[in-house]
Structure formats: structure tokens, C-alpha cells
Backbone as ProteinMPNN parsed JSONL, in Angstrom:
{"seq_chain_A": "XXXXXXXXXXXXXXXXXXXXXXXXXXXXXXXXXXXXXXXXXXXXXXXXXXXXXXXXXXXXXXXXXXXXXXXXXXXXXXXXXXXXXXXXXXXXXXXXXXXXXXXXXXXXXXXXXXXXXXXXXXXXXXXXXXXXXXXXXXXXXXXXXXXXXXXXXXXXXXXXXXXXX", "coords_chain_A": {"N_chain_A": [[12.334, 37.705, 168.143], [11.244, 39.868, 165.635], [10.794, 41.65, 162.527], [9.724, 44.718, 163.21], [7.592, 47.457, 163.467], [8.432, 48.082, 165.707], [10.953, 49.21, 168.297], [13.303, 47.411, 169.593], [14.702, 46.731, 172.862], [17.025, 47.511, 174.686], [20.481, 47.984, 176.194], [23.09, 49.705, 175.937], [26.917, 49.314, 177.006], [29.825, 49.083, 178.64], [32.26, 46.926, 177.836], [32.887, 43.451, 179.171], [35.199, 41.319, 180.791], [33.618, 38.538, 181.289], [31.886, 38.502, 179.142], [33.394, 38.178, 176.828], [33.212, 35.941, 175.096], [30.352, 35.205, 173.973], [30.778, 37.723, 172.811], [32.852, 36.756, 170.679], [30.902, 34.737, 169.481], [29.25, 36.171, 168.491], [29.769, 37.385, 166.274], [31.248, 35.488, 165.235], [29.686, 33.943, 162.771], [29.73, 35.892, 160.384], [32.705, 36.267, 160.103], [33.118, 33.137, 159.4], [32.048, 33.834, 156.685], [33.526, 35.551, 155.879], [33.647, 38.324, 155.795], [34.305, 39.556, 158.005], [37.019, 40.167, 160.001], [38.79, 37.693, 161.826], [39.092, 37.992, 165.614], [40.928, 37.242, 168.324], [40.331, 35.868, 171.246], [42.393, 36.436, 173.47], [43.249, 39.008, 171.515], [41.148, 40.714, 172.345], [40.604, 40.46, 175.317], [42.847, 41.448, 175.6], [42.41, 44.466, 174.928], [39.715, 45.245, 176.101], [38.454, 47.534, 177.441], [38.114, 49.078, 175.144], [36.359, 48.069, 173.942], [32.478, 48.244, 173.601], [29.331, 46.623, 174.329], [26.198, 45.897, 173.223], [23.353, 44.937, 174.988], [20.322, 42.573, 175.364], [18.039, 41.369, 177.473], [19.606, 40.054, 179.028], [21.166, 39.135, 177.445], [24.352, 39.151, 174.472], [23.368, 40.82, 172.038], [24.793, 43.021, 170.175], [27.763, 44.318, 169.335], [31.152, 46.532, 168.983], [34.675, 48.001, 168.641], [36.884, 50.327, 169.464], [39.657, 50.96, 168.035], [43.379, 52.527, 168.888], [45.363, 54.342, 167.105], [47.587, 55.894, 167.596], [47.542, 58.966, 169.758], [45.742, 60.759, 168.467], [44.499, 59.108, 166.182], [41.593, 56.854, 165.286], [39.669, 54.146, 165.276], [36.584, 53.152, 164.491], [35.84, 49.371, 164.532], [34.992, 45.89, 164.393], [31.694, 46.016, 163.97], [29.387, 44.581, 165.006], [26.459, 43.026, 164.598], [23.822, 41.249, 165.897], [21.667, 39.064, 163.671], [18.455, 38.935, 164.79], [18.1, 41.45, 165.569], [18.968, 43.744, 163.662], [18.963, 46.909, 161.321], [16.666, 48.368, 163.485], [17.705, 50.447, 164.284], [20.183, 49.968, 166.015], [23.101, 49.24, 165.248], [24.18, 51.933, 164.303], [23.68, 53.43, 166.984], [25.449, 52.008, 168.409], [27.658, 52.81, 166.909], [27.909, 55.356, 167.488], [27.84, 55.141, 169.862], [30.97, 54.231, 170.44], [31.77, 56.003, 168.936], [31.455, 57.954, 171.044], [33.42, 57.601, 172.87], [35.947, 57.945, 171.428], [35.594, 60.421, 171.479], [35.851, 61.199, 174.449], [38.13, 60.363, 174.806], [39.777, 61.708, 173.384], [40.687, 61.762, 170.851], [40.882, 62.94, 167.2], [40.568, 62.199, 164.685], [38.689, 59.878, 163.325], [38.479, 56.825, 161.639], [36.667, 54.106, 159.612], [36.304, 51.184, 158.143], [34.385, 49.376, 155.896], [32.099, 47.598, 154.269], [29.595, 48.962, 154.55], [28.553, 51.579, 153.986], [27.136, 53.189, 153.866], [25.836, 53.447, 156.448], [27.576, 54.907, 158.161], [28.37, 57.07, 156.421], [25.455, 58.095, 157.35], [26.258, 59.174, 159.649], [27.331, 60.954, 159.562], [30.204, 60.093, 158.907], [32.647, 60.645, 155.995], [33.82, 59.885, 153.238], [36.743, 58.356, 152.143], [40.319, 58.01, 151.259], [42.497, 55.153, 151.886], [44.719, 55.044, 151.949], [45.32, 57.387, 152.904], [45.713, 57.64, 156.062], [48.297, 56.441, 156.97], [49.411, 54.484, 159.263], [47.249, 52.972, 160.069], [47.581, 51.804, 157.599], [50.135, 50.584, 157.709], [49.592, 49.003, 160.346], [47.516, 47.73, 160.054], [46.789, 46.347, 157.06], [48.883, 45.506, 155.851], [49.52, 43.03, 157.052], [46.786, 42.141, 156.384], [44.913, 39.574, 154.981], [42.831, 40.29, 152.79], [44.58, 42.206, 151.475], [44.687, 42.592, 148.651], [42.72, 42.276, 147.327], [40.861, 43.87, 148.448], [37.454, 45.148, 149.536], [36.613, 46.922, 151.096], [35.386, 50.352, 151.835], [36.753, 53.024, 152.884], [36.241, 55.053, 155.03], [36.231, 58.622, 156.939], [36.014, 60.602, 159.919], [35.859, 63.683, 161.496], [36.656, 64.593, 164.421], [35.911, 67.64, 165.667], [37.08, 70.445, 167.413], [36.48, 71.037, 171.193], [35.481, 74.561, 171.36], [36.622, 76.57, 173.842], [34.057, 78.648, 175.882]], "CA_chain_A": [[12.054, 39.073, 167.767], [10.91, 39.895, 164.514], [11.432, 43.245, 162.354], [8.442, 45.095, 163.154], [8.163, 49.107, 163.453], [9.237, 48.907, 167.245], [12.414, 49.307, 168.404], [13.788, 46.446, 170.4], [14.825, 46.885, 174.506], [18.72, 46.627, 174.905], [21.184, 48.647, 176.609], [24.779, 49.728, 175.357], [27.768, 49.513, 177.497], [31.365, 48.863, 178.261], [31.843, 45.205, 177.354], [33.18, 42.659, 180.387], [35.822, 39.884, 180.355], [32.755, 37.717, 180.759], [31.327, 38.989, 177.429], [34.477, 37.469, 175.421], [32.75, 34.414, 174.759], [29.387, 35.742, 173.581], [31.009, 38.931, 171.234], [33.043, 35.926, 169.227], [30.083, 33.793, 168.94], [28.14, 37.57, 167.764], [30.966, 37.914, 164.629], [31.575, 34.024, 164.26], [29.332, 33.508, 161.297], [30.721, 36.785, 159.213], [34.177, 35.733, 159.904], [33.418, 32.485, 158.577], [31.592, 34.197, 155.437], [35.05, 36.351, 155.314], [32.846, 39.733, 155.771], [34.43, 40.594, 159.095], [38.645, 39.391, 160.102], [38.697, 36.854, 163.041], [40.114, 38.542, 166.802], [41.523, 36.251, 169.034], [39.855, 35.856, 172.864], [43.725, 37.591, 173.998], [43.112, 40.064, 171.768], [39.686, 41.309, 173.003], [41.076, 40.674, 176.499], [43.9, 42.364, 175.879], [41.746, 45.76, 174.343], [38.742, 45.151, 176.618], [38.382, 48.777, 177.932], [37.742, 49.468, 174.153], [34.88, 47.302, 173.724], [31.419, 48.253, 174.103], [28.713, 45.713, 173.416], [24.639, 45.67, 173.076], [22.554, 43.711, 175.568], [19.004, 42.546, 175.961], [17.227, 40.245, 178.318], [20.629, 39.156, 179.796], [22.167, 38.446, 175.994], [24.503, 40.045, 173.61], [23.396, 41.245, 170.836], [25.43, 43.914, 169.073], [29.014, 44.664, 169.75], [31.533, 47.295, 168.628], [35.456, 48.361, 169.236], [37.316, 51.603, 168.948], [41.06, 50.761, 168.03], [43.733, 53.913, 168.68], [46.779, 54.032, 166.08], [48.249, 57.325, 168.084], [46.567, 59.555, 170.397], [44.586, 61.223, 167.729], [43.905, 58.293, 165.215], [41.357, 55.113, 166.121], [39.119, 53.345, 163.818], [35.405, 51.806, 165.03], [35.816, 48.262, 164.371], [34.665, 45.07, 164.731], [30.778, 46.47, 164.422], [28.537, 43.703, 164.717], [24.891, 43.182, 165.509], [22.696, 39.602, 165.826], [20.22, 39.419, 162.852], [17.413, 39.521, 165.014], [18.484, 43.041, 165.952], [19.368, 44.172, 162.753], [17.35, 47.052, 160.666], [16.343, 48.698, 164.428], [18.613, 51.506, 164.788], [21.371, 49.388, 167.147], [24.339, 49.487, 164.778], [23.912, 53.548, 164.407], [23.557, 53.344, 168.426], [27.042, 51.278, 168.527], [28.712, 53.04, 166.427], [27.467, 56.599, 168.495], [29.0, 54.715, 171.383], [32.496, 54.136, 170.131], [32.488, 58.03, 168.748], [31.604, 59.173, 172.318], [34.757, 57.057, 173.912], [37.181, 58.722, 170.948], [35.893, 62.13, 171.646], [36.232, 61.216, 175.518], [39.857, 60.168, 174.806], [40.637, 63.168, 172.686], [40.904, 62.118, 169.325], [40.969, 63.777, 166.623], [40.199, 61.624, 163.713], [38.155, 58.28, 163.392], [38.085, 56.081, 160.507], [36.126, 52.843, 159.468], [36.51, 50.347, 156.689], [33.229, 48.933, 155.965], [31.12, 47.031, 153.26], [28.189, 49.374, 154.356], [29.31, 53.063, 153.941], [25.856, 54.769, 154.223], [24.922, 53.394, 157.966], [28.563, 55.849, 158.455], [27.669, 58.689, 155.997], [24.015, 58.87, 157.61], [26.341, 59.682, 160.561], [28.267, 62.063, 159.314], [31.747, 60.247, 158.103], [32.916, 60.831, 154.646], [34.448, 58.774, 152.332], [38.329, 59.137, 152.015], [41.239, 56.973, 150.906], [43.117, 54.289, 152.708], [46.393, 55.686, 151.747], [45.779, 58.86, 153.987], [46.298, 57.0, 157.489], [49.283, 55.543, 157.071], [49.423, 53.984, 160.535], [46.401, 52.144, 159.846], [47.971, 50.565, 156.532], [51.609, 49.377, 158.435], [49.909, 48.502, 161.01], [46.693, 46.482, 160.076], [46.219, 46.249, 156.066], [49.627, 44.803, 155.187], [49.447, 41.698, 157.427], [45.536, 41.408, 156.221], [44.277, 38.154, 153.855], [41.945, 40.64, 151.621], [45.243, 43.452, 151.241], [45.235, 42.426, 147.46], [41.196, 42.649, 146.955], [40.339, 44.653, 149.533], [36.627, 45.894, 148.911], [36.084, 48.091, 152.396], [35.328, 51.929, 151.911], [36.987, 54.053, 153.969], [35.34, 56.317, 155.677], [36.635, 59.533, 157.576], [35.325, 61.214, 160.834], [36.894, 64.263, 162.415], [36.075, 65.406, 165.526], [35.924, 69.387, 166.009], [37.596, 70.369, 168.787], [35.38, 72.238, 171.529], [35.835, 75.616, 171.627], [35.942, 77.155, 175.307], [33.377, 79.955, 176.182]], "C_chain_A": [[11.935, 39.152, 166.251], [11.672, 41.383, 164.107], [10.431, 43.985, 162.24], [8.163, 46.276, 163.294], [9.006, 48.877, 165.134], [10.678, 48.936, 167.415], [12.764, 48.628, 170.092], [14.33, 47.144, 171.868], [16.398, 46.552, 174.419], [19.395, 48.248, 175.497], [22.444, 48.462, 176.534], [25.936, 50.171, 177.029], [28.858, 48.704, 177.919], [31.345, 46.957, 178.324], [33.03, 44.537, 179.034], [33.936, 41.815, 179.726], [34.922, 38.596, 180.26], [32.068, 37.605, 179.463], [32.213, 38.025, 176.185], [33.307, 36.471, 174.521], [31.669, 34.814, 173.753], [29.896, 36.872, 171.826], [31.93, 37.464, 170.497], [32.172, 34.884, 168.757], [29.254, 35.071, 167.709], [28.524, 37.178, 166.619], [31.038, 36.752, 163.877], [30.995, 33.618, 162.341], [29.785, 34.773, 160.303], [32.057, 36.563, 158.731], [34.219, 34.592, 159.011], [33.059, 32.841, 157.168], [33.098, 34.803, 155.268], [34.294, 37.73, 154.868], [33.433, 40.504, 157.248], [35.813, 39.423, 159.401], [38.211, 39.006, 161.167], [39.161, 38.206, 164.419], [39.831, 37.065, 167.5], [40.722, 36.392, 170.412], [41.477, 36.897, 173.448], [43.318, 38.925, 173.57], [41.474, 41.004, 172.611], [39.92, 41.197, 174.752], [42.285, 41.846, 176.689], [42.959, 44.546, 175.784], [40.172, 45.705, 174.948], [37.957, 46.687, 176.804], [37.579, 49.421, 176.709], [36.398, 48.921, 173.237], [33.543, 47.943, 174.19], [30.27, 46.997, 173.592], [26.729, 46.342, 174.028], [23.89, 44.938, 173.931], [21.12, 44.075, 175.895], [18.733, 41.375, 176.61], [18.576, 39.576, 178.632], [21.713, 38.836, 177.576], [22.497, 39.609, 175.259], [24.681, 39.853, 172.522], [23.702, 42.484, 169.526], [26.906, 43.929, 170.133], [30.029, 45.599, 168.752], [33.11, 47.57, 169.256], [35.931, 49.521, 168.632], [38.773, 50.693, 169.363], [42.183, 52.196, 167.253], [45.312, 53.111, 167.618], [47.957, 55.039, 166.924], [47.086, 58.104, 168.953], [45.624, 60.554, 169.55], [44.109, 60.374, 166.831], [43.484, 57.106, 165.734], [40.493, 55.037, 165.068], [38.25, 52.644, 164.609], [35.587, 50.864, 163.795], [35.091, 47.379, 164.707], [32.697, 45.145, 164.689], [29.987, 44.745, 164.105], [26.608, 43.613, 165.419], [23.795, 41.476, 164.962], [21.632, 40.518, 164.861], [18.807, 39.471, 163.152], [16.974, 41.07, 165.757], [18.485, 44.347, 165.044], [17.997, 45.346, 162.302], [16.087, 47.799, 161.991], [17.215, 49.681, 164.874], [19.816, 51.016, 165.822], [22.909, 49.506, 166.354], [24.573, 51.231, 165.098], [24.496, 53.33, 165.612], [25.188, 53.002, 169.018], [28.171, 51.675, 168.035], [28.972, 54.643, 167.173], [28.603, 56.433, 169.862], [30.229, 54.552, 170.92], [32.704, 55.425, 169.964], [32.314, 58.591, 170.113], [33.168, 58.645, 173.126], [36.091, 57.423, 172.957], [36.921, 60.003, 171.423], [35.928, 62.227, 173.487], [37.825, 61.052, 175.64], [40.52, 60.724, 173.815], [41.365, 62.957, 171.116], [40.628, 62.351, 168.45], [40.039, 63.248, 165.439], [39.632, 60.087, 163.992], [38.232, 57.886, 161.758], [37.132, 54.745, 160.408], [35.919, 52.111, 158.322], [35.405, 49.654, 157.029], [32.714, 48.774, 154.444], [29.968, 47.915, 153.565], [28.314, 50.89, 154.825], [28.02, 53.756, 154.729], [25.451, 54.749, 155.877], [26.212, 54.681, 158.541], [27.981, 57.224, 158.149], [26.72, 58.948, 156.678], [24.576, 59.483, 159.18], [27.636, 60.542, 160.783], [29.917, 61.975, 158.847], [31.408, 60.257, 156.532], [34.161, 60.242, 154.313], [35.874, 59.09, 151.581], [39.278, 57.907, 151.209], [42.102, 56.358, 152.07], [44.462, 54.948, 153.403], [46.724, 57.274, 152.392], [45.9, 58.444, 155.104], [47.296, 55.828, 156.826], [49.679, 54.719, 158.442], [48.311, 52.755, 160.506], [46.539, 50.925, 158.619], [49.188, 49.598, 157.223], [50.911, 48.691, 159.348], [48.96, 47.013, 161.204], [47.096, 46.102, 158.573], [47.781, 45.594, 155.889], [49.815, 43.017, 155.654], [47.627, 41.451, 157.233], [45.328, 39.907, 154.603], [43.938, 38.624, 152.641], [43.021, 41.829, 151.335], [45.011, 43.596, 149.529], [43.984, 42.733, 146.651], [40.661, 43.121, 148.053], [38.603, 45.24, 149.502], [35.788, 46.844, 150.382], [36.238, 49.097, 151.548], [36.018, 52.356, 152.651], [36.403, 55.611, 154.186], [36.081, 57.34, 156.768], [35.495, 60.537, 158.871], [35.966, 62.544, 161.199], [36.41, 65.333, 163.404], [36.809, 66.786, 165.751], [36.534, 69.494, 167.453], [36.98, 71.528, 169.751], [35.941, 73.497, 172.245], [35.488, 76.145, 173.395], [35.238, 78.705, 175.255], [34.301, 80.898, 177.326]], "O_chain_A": [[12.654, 38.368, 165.631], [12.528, 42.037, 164.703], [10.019, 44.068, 161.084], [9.357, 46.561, 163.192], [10.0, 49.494, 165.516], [11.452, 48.636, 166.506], [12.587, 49.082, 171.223], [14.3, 48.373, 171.808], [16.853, 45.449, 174.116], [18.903, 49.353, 175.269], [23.021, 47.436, 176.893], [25.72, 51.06, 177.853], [28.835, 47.535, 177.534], [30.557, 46.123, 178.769], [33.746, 45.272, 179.715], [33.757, 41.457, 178.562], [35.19, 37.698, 179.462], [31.784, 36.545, 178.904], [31.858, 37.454, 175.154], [32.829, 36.588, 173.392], [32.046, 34.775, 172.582], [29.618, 36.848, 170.627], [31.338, 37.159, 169.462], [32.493, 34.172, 167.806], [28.858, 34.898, 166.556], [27.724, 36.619, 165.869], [30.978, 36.615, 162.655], [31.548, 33.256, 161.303], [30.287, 34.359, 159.258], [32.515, 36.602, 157.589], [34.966, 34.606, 158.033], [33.694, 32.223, 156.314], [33.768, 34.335, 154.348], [34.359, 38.147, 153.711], [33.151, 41.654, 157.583], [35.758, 38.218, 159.154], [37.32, 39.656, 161.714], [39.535, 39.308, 164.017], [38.984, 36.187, 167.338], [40.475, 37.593, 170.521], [41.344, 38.077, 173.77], [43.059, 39.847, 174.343], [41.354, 41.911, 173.435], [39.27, 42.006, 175.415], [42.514, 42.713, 177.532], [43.107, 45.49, 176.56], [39.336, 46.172, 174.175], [36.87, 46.863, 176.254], [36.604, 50.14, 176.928], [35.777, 49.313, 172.249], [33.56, 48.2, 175.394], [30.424, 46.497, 172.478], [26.361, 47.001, 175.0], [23.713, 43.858, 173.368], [20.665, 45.109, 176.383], [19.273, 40.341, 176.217], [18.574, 38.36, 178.44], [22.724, 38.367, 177.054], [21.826, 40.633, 175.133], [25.521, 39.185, 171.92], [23.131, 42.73, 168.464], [27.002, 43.628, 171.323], [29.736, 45.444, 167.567], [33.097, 47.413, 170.476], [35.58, 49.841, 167.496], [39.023, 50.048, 170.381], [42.155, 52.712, 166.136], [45.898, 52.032, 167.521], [49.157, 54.808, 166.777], [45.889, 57.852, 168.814], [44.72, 61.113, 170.171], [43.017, 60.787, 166.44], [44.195, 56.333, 166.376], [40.549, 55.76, 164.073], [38.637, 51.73, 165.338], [35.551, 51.161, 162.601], [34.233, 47.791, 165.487], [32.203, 44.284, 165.416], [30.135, 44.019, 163.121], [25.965, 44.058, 166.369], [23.34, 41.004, 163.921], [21.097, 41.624, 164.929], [17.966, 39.852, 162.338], [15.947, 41.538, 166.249], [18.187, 45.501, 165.352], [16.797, 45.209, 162.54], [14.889, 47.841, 161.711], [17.44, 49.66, 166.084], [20.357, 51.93, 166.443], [23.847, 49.904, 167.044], [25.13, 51.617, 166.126], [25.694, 53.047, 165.623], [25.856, 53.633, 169.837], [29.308, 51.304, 168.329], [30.117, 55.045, 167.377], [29.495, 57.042, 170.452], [30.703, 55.453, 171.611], [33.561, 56.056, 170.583], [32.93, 59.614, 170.413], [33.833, 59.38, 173.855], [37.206, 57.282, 173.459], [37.853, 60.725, 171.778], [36.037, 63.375, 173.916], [38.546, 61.584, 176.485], [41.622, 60.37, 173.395], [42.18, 63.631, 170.487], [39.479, 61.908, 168.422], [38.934, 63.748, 165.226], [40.145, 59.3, 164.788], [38.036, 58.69, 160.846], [36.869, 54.355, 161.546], [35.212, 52.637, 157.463], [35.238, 49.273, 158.188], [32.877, 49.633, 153.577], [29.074, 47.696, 152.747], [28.159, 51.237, 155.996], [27.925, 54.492, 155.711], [24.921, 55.685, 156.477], [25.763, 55.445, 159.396], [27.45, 58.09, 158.844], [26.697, 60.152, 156.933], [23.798, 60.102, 159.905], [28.486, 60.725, 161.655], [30.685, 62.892, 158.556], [30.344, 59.993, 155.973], [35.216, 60.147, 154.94], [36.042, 59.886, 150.658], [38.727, 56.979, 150.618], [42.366, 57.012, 153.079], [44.952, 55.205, 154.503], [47.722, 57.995, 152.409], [46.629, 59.327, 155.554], [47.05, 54.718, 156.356], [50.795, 54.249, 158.22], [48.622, 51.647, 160.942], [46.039, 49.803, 158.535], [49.232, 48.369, 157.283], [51.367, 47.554, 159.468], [49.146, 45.962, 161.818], [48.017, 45.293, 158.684], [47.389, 44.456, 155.63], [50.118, 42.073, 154.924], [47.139, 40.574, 157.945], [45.805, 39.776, 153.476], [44.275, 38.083, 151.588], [42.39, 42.759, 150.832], [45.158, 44.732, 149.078], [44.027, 43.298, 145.558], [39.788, 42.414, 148.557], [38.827, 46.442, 149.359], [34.628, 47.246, 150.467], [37.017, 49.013, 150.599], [35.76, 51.707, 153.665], [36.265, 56.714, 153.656], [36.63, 56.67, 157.643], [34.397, 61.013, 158.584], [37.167, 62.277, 161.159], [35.959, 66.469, 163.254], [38.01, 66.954, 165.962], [36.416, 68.696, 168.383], [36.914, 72.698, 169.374], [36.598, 73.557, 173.284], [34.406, 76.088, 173.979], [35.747, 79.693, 174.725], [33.893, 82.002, 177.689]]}, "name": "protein", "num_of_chains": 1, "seq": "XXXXXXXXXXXXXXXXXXXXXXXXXXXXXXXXXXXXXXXXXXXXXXXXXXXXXXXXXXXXXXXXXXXXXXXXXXXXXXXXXXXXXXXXXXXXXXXXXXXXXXXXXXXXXXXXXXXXXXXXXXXXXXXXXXXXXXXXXXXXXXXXXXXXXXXXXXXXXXXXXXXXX"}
């Protein structure tokens, strides 16, 4: 596949214990650049439910997780997407899908630490500080590698809550 005006054939949804294999080959080469933290095969088994991933022609190519801190605080993670995907509206798409499975499971606030703020802003989060989810610093950022040079954004979401007619 090239990058050409069209927009590639793939369909988003909930990711499979067969999938494992595939979403850490997706991430492998960022991880080794040190642009995206390793997960373990456990954990992604363990947090499966929270997975969605990308597939075309039988293969996956984008993947995405929503991780909750509390029943109102989760954080899309893990976003990834194969470079012949890239640059086709599928991240956007992936990250759409994780916000519909927080505002299906009723929370409140999303966050996302990311090297690439604007594909967020163009979808409506805004750009906050770390040090306002505290749940998210005890529970990921002090056992992380990059705590000391950190260079993610944080980004803020917060879902409205729907008024009944």
C-alpha cells in the first residue's frame, strides 16, 4: 500500500487473545526506538477487553488501549499504526474507538501522553499538566525509564455528561 489520496480498507474492533502476537510485533520497532514503553504478552492478556485493534485483509495494522486509573480516569494508550497505514485517517479512527469504550464505561476524563499532540487537539483534547492526575503519576510515571526526561504532552479530554430530555 502506498500513501495515495484513498483511504485504505480496514475495520476497527475489540482486539482477541489471538491478536497478542501481532499488536507486539505492531509497537516492536518504536519500543525498540524508545518512542513507545514495552507491554508484556500477560499484560495485554491480562487488559484484553481494553484493546481495540485495526485490521485489513486478515492483518493488523493499527492498535490502541484505553487504561482506567478509577472509574472516571483512563488514558488512550499504546496507539500504534503500521507505516503503511499511516497518514490515512486510522490513528484518528483508533483513537475515536477508545473514546467511545470510556464514554460507554462512564468516564469522565481521558488523558494521553503523546509525542504527537495535534492528531489529539484535532480531536478535541487539550493540553494540560501531568501533575493534575495524580493516579496516573503513582501509578505509571514513577516506575517509568523516561520519568527524569520525559518529553510526552499531556493532553486532557472530558467527557460531558448527557443530559436527559
Amino acid at each position: 500500500m502506498n500513501n495515495q489520496s484513498h483511504t485504505p480498507d480496514y475495520r476497527i474492533r475489540m482486539a482477541q487473545l489471538a491478536d497478542i502476537p501481532a499488536i507486539l510485533a505492531l509497537f516492536a520497532d518504536e519500543v525498540k526506538a524508545g518512542r513507545m514503553l514495552p507491554r508484556s504478552e500477560d499484560n495485554l492478556r491480562a487488559g484484553i477487553m481494553d484493546w481495540r485493534v485495526a485490521e485489513s485483509e486478515n492483518e493488523i495494522v493499527g492498535c490502541v488501549s484505553l487504561v482506567f486509573f478509577n472509574p472516571q480516569l483512563c488514558e488512550v494508550r499504546s496507539l500504534a499504526v503500521s507505516p503503511r497505514y499511516r497518514n490515512n485517517g486510522l490513528g484518528k479512527s483508533l483513537i475515536t474507538a477508545a473514546m467511545a469504550l470510556a464514554e460507554e464505561r462512564e468516564a469522565q476524563d481521558v488523558i494521553a501522553l503523546t509525542r504527537a499532540p495535534w492528531l489529539f487537539e484535532y480531536l478535541g483534547f487539550e493540553r494540560s499538566d501531568i501533575g493534575n492526575f495524580n493516579q496516573k503519576v503513582q501509578q505509571d510515571c514513577q516506575a517509568c525509564p523516561f520519568i527524569d526526561n520525559c518529553d510526552e504532552i499531556t493532553l486532557h479530554y472530558q467527557i460531558e455528561e448527557k443530559v436527559l430530555a
